[in-house]
C-alpha positions in Angstrom: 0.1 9.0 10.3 0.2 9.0 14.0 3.6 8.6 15.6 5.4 7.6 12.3 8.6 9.2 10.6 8.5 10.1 7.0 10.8 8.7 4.5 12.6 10.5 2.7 11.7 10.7 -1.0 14.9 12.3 -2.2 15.0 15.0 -4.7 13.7 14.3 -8.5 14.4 16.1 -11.7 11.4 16.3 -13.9 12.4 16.6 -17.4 11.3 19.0 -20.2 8.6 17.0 -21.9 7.3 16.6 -18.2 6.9 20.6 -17.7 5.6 21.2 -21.8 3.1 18.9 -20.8 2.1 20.8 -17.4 1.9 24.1 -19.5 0.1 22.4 -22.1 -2.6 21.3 -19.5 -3.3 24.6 -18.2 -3.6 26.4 -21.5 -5.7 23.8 -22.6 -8.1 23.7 -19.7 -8.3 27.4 -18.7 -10.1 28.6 -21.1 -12.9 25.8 -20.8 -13.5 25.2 -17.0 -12.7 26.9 -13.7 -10.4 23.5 -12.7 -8.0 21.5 -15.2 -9.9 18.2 -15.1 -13.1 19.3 -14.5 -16.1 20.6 -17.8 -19.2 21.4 -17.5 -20.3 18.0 -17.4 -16.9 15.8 -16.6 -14.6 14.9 -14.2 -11.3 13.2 -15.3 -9.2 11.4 -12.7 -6.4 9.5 -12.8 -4.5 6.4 -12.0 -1.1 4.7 -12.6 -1.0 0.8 -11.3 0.0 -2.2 -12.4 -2.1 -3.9 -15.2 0.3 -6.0 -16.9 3.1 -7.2 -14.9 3.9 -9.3 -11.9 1.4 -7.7 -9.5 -1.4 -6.7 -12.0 -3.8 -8.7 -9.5 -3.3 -5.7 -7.3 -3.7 -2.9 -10.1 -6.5 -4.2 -11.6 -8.3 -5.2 -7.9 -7.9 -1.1 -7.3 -8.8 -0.2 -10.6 -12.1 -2.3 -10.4 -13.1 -1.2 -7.0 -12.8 2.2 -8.1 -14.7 2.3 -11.3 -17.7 -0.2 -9.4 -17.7 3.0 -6.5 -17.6 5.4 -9.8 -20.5 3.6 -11.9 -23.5 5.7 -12.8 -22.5 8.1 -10.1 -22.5 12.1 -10.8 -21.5 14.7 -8.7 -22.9 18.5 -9.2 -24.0 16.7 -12.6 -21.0 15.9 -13.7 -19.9 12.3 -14.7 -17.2 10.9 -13.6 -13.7 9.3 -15.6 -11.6 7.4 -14.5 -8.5 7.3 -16.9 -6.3 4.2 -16.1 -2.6 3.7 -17.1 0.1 0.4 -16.5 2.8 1.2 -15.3 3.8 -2.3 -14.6 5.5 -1.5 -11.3 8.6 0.3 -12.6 8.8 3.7 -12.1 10.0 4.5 -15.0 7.0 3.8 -16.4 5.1 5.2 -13.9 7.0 8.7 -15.0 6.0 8.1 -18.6 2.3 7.3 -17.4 2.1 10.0 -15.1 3.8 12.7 -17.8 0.8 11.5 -20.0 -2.4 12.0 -17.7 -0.7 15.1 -16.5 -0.3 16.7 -19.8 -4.5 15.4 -20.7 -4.9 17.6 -18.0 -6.3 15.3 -15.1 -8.2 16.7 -11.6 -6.7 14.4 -9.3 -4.3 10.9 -9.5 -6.3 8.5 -7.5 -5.3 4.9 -6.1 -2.0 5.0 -7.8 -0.6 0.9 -6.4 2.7 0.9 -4.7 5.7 2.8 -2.6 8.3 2.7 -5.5 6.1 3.9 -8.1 4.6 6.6 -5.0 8.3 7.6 -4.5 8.8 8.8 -7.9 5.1 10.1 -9.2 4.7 12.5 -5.7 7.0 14.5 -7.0 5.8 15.4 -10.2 1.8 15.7 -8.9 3.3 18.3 -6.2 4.8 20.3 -9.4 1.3 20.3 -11.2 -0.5 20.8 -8.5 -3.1 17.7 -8.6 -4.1 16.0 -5.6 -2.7 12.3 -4.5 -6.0 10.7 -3.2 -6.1 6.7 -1.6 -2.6 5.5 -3.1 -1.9 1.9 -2.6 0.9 2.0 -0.5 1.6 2.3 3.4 4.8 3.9 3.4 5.8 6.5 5.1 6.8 8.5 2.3 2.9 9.6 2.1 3.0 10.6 5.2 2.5 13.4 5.1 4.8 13.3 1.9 4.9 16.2 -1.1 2.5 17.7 -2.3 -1.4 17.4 -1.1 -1.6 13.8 -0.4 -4.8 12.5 1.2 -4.2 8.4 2.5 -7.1 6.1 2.7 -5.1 3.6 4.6 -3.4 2.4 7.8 0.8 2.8 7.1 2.8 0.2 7.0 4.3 0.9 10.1 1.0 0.0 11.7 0.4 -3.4 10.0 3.7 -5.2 10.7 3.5 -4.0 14.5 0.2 -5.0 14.8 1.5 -8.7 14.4 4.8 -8.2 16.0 3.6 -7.1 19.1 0.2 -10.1 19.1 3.6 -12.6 18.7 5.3 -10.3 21.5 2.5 -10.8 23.9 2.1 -14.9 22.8 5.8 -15.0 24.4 7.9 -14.8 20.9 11.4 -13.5 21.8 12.6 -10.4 19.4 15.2 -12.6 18.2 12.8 -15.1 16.6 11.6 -12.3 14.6 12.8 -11.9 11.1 11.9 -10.4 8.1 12.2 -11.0 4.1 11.4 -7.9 2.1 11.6 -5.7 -1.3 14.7 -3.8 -1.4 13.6 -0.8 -1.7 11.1 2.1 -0.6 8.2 -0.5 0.2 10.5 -3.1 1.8 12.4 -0.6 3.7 9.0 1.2 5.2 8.5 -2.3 6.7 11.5 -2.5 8.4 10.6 0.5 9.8 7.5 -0.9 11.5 9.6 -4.1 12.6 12.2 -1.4 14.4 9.1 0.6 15.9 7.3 -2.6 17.0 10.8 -4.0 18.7 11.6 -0.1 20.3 8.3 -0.7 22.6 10.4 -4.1 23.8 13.4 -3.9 26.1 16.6 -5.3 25.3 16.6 -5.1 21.7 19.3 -2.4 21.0 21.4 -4.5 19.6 18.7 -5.9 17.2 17.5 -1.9 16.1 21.1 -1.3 14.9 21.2 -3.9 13.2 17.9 -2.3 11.5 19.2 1.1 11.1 22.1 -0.3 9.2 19.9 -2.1 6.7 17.4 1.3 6.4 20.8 3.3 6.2 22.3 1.6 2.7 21.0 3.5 -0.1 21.3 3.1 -4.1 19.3 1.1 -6.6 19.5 -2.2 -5.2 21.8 -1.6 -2.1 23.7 -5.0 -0.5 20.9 -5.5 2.7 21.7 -9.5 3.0 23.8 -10.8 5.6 23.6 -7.8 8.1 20.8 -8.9 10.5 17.6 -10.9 11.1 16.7 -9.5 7.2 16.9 -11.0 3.8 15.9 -8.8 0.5 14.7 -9.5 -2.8 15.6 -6.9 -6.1 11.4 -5.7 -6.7 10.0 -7.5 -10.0 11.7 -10.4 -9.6 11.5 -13.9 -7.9 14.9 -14.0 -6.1 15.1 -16.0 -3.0 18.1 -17.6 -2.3 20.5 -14.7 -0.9 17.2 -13.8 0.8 16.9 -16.9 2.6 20.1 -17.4 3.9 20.8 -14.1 5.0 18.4 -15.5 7.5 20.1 -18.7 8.4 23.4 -16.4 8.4 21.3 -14.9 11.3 20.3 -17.7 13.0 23.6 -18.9 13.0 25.6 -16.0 14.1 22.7 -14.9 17.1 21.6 -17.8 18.3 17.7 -17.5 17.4 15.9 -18.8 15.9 13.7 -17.6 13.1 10.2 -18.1 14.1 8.2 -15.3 12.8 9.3 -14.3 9.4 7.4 -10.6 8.3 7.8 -10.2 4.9 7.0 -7.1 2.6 7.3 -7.2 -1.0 5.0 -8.3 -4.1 2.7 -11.6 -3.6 4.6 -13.6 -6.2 7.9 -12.7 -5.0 6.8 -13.4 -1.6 4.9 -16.6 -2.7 8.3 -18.2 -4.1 10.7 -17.4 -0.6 7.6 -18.8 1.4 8.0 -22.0 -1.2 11.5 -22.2 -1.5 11.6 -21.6 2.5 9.2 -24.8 2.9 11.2 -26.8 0.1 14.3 -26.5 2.4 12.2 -27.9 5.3 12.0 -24.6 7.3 8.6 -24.6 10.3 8.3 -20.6 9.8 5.0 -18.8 10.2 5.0 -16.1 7.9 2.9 -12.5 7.8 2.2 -10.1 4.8 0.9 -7.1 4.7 -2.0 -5.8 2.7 -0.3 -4.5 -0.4 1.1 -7.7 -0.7 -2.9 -9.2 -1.9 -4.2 -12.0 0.3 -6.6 -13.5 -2.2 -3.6 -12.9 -5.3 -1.1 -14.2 -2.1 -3.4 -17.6 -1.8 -3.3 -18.4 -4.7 0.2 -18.3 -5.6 1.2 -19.8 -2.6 -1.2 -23.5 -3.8 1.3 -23.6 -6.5 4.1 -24.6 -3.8 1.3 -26.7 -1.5 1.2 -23.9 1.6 -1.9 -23.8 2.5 -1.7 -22.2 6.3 1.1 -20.3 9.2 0.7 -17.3 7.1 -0.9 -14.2 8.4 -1.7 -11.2 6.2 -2.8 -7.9 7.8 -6.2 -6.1 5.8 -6.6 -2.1 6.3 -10.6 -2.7 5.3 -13.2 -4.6 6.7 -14.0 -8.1 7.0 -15.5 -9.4 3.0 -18.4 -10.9 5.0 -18.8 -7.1 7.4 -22.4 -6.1 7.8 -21.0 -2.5 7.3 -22.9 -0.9 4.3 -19.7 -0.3 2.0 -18.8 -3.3 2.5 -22.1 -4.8 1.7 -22.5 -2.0 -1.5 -19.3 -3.2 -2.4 -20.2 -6.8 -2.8 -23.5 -6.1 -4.9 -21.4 -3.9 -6.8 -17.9 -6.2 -7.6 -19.9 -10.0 -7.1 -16.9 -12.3 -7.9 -14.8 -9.7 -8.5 -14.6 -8.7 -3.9 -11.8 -9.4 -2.7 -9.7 -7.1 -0.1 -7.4 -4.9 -2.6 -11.0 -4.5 -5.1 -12.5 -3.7 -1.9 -10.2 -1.3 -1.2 -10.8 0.4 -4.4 -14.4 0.8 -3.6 -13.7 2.5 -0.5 -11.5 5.1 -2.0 -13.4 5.6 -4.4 -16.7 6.2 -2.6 -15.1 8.6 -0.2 -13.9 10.7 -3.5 -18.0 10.8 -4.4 -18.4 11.8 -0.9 -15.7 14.3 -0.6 -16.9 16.0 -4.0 -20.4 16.1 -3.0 -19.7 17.8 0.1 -18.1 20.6 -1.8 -20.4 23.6 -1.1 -21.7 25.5 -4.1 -21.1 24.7 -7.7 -17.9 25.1 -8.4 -14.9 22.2 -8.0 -11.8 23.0 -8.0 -8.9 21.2 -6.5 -8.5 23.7 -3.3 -12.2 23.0 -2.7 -12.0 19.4 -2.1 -8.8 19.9 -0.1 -10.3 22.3 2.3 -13.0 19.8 2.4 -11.1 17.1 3.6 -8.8 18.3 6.1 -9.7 18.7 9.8 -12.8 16.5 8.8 -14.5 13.2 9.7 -16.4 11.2 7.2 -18.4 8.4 8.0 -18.3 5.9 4.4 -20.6 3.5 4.6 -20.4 3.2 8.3 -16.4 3.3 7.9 -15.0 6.4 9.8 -12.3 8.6 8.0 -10.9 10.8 9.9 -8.4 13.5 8.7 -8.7 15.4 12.0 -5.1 15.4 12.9 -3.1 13.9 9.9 -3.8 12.8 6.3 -4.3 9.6 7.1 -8.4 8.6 7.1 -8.0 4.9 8.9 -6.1 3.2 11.3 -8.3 -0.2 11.1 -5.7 -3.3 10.8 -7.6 -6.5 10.4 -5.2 -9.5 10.8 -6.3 -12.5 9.2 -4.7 -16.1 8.8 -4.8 -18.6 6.2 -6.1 -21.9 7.0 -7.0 -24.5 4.4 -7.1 -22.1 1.5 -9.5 -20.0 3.3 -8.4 -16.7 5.2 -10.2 -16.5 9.2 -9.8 -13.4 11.2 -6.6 -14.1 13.9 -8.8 -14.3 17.1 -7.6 -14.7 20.5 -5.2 -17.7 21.1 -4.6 -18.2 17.0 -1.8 -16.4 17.3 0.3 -18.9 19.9 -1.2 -21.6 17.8 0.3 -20.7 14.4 3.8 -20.1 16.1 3.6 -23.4 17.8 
């Protein structure tokens, strides 16, 4: 990703079962096609996402998209599966899952859903070799990350400073600016986009230590609260409180106050601070990005009657775009569009693309690597471009809720929702 750091991902142990299963693959494979994955009339691909817990809306989006994109498609006369796996959002899980498909002997892992579950799986794909294509996930980590690691989307970094610098130029002081996140990977990759947005302003040193000291802490579930304009939540559960008033400890010790509150985390978690935030009689306008699921984020936030001030940042088109994935994508999902389904599609029809643009017979995993990187692909009318990075799109589509219904943020909206 353009002018972003990468996250560390630390250093991961994969156990014994983990590398029997890897040699298992190979045998198993070699002596049937030229590519682990790939028969004379098959391709098996991967995925690990949530499909059972707290953010299954998201899993199950991707994993619709995907298989709508993959439907009755064949490339070099081969069918396409896509095998899917829960993982429920813990990694642990995600190891299990990812031990499995590895040891079925898979081509590629594609549109794997979130940073924590990313942090942990990278790893063990870099080991065996199979490509990380269109993960759900912004973080930096990816970026370029381990491994071969191909990103549909615009990072993280690029979302939250989209809407920190439209609140910058709508005369919002950096002091008004707060954020309530996951603590962990995912929430900590959104800091990192609040520090780069607030670097581009002047006299906000003060405010980036603050920042680097929260990034710094490390463990499990590190203490974040309390520190600076940030409150965290542990991932996979509903915790708000300790969140909430690190951000009045804020306000009370800086003078500011918050008016812009970017939070990054899962959309029930982030649906229950926005609530409990409202019950306490707080004015905040609030912003999400993607991962956190705008149509999944709506509808958990009618539970606690907010219906508007929040902004949620999209890295795909407008649902109504006259762009042909987009409108592919709605013959092909109906009810089922939304922006993380959507998403799915796209990845999933650029994986067609990329296959089909193999020359020659033969796919193998080097193939559609050397096809991808230094190219340009034009989706559907949406322009991937891996000329520079492994990044495909920097499109960040801000939108804004407003009476259950979610309006791209437009010139002026912006000063209006931070009124």
């Amino acid at each position: 990703m353009k002018n972003e750091s990468t996250i560390s991902t630390g250093i991961m142990r994969v156990g014994n079962s983990f590398a029997l299963a890897l040699i298992l693959a190979m045998a198993g494979n070699s002596a049937t096609a030229a590519e682990i994955g790939v028969t004379a009339d098959k391709i098996v691909i991967g995925g690990v996402m949530d499909l059972e817990g707290r953010s299954r809306g998201l899993g199950r989006g991707m994993r619709d998209g995907i298989n709508a994109a993959f439907e009755g498609q064949k490339v070099k006369g081969r069918s396409i599966e896509f095998a899917t796996l829960n993982d429920s959002y813990n990694p642990s899980k995600t190891i299990a899952a990812t031990e499995q498909l590895v040891g079925r002997g898979i081509f590629a892992m594609l549109g794997n859903v979130g940073t924590p579950t990313a942090k942990v799986s990278l790893p063990m794909l870099h080991q065996a070799g199979v490509p990380a294509v269109g993960f759900f996930t912004g973080a930096g980590l990816l970026r370029p990350g381990p491994g071969d690691v191909v990103n549909y989307r615009a990072s993280y970094v690029q979302e939250t400073a989209a809407v920190i610098d439209a609140a910058i130029r709508s005369g919002l002081k950096p002091g008004e600016i707060c954020a309530f996140v996951q603590n962990d990977a995912y929430g900590m990759a959104g800091i990192a986009g609040v520090k780069a947005a607030l670097g581009r302003v002047g006299d906000t040193q003060e405010i980036i230590a603050r920042l680097d000291e929260i990034m710094a802490q490390d463990g499990a579930n590190p203490f974040r609260n309390n520190i600076g304009p940030v409150g965290v939540y542990k991932r996979n559960t509903f915790a708000s409180r300790d969140g909430y008033q690190s951000l009045k400890a804020w306000e009370a010790s800086s003078g500011f106050q918050c008016r812009l509150v970017v939070t990054v985390g899962a959309y029930a978690s982030i649906a229950n601070f926005v609530g409990y935030a409202t019950m306490k009689g707080e004015n905040w306008t609030y912003s999400a990005v993607s991962f956190t699921g705008a149509e999944n984020l709506k509808n958990a936030l009618a539970e606690f009657g907010v219906t508007e001030n929040v902004i949620v940042t999209q890295v795909v088109p407008p649902l109504d775009s006259k762009l042909p994935i987009v409108r592919d994508a709605r013959k092909a999902l109906g009810s089922r569009l939304s922006y993380v389904s959507l998403e799915g599609y796209v990845v999933g029809r650029f994986m067609l693309q990329a296959l089909n643009q193999i020359p020659g017979k033969e796919i193998t995993r080097e193939l559609l690597l050397s096809t991808i990187k230094g190219k340009r692909f034009d989706v559907g009318g949406l322009i991937l471009d891996f000329s520079d990075d492994n990044q495909g799109s920097d499109l960040v589509v801000a939108t804004y809720l407003d009476n259950e219904r979610f309006n791209i943020l437009g010139k002026g909206d912006m000063e209006k929702l931070l009124r």
